[in-house]
N, C-alpha and C positions, 0 to 999 in steps of 0.2 A: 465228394463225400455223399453217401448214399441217405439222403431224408426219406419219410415216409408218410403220409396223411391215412387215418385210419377211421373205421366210418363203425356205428355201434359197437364198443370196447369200453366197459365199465369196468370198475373195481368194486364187487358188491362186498367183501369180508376180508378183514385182515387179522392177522392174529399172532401172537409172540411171545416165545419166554423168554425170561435175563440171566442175568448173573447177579450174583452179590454186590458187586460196582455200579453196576448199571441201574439197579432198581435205585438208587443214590444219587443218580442225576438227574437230566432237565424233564425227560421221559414222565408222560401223564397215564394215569389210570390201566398201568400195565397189571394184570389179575397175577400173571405165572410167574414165580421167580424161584430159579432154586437156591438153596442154601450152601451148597457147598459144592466145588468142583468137581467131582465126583460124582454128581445125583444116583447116591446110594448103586453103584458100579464101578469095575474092576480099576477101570481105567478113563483117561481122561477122553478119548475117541469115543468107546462106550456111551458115555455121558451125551457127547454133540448128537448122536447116532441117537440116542435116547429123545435128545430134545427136539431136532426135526423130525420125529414119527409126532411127539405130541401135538407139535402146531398142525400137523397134515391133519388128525384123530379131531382138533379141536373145528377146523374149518368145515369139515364134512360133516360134522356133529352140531353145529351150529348152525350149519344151513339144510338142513334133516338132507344130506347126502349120502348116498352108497357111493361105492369104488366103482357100480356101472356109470354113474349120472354124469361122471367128471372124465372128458375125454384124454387129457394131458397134463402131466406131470411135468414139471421146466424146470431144472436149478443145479445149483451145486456150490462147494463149499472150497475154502482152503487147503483142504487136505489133499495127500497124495492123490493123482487120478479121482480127482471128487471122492472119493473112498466112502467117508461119513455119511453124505446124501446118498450115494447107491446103497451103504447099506441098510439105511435107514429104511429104503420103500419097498421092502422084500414081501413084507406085507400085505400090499395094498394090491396089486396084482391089475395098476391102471397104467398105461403105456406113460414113457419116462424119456427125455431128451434131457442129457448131461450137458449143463455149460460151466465152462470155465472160459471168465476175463475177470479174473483174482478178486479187487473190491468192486468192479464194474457187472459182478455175475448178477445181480439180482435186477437192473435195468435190465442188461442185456436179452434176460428170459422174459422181462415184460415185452420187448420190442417181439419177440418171435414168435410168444403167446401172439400178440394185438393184430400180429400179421394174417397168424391161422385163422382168429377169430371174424377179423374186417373182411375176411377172404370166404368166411363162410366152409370153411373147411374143416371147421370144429365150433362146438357152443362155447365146452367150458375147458377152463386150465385153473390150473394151480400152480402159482409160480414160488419157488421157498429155496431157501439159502440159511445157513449157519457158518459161526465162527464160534472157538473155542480158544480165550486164551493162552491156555496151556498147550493144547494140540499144532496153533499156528508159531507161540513163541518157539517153541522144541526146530519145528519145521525151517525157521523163516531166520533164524538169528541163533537164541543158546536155549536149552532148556530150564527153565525159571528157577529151578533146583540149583543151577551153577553158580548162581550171585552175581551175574555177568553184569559189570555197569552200562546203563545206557545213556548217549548223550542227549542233550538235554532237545534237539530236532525230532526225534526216536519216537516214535508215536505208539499208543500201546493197545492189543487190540482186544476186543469187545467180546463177553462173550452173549451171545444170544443166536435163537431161531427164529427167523421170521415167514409166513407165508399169506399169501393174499390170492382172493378167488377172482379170476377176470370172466366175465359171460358177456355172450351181445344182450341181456337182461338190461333193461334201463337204470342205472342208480343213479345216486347224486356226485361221484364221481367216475370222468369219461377222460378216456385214453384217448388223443387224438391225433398231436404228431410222434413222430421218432427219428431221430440222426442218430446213425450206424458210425462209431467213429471209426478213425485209424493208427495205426502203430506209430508213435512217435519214441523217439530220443533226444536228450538232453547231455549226454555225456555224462552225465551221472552213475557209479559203479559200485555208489554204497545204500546197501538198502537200510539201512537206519534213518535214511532221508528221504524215505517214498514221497512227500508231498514233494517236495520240489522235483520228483521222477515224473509225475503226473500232472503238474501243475501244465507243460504245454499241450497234450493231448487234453486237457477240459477245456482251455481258452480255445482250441482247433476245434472242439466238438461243436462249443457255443457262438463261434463266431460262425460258422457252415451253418448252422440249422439256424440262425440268423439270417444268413443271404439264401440258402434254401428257400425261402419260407420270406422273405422281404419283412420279414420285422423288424419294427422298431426298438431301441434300447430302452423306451418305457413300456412296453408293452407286459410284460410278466410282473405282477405283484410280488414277486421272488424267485429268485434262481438257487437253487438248494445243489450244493455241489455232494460229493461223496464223503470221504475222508482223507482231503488233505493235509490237515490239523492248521492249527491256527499260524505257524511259518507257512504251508504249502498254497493257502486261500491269499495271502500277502502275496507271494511271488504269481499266483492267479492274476489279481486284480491288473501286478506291474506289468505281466506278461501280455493281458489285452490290450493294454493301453501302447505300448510301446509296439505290438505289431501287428492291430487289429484297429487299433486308432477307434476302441470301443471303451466307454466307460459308466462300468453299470455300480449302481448305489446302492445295488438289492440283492447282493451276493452274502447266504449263509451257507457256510459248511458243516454239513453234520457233525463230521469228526471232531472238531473244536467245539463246538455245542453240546456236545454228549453227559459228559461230564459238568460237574461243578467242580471246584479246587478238589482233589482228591491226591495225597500222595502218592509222587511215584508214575502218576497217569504223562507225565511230562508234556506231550504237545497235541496231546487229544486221542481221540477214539481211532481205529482204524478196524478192518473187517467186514466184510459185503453184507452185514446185517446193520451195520452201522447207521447206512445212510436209510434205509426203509422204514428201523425203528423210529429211526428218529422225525419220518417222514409222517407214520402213524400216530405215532402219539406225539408228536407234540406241533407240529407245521399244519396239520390237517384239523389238528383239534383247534386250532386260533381262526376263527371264522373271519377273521380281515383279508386273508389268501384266497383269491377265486381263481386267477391260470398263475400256475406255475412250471418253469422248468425246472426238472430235477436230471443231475447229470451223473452216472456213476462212473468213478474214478479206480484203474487199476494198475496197480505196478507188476508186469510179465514175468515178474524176475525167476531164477532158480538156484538154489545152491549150490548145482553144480555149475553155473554160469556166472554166478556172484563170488565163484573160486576163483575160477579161473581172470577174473577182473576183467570180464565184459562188460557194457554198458547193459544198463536196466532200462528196456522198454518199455511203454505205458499206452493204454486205450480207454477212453470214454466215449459213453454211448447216451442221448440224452432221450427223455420222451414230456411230451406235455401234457400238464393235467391241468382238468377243467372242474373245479366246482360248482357244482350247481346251485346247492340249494345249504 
């Protein structure tokens, strides 16, 4: 498995809107939230497409940037062929690299960001992701309109846009490793159960970028998984221990944290903005954390492959952060 050491890669800005659920949870001093699912547009795409131009408008606006100053655009979302994110940067007229690895998209684009950067091959990126849940539920399972029951495993997904500014600019936090996971299966065929889809490809990502990297199992003040909800971080923990012979004490999943009791949310948050929101406001904001890994978790799946009753593929990709100050 492919690690990476990365040499001046800061996160100087991060920035994000929510949903009506999401401003309701553990999430700290988020400013943007919309009101209703629709943010005053036709349709629920509309809406996501609406919400990643804002976060992009807010980070260049808040660090007095033009569309020249920022070399690259990195991201994408749930939706068909990232659809939402491409449409959203029509705009901005700054070169754009589409990633899809489903809830793993928003590491993923930091790993490639931190690459160009370390590499000297660009200053600045902007790496940003969105989820909708009304666009992803429609997508991924029933459209919310149907009534469809979900079992109680069934995790429910998030809606928010997240984006962060990476430069070789010094801040107080510094991008320094990354592990590129790989495609695993579990035999798994139903995607109402993505945490346990995913749950081996994290234990695979963190136990590599462990032996990669010769780290110890106290080494990181936290390991911040994606969203594998509060079942998929359990079958985690069981999964290192029984074939990693690792056993780490300091495992939080964003997706299970997201939320406070809220009906109906069943087994926690899910959606590639999942894991960043919750990394921003509220992991970053508790000044006890100085290195962390953060691991993003993705279920590969597709509805025309979860017809046909193939197994659901999964990739996690981790990177380590360093606080400073």
């Amino acid at each position: 498995m492919l690690s990476l050491k990365f040499n001046n890669v800061y996160i100087n800005d991060y920035d994000a809107i929510v949903g009506p659920n999401e401003i309701k949870g553990n999430t700290k001093n988020i400013k943007n939230v919309i009101s209703d699912f629709y943010y005053d547009e036709k349709t629920f795409e509309l809406a996501q497409i609406k919400m990643e131009r804002n976060v992009i408008y807010n980070i260049l606006k808040n660090n007095n940037l033009t569309n020249n100053n920022v070399d690259l655009i990195i991201g994408g979302d749930l939706s068909n062929q990232i659809a939402c994110t491409s449409y959203s940067l029509d705009t901005f007229d700054i070169s754009f690299l589409g990633m899809y690895g489903a809830c793993s998209t928003f590491i993923e684009s930091i790993i490639v960001a931190s690459s160009l950067i370390s590499n000297s091959n660009i200053k600045k990126a902007i790496c940003l992701t969105a989820n909708h849940n009304l666009v992803a539920e429609r997508q991924f399972r029933y459209p919310v309109e149907y009534g469809a029951l979900k079992n109680e495993n069934a995790t429910f997904t998030s809606t928010a846009s997240v984006a962060c500014l990476l430069s070789c600019k010094k801040g107080n936090i510094r991008v320094s490793k990354g592990t590129i996971g790989a495609v695993k299966k579990l035999g798994i065929n139903d995607p109402n159960y993505v945490g346990a889809v995913m749950a081996p490809s994290c234990a695979d990502a963190i136990y590599n970028h462990f032996i990669n990297f010769n780290i110890k199992p106290n080494y990181y003040d936290l390991v911040l998984t994606g969203d594998l909800g509060s079942v998929g971080v359990s079958i985690l923990k069981d999964y290192l221990k029984e074939e990693y012979n690792l056993d780490l004490k300091n495992i939080i999943d964003a997706g299970s944290k997201l939320y406070k009791t809220i009906e109906d949310i069943n087994d926690g948050a899910s959606g590639p903005a999942t894991l960043p929101l919750y990394l921003f406001y509220n992991v970053l904001q508790n000044k006890k954390y100085k290195k962390i890994l953060v691991v993003g978790t993705g279920a590969l799946h597709s509805k025309t492959l979860v017809n046909q009753k193939e197994e659901i593929p999964s990739i996690s990709h981790a990177i380590e952060l360093e606080v400073l100050s």
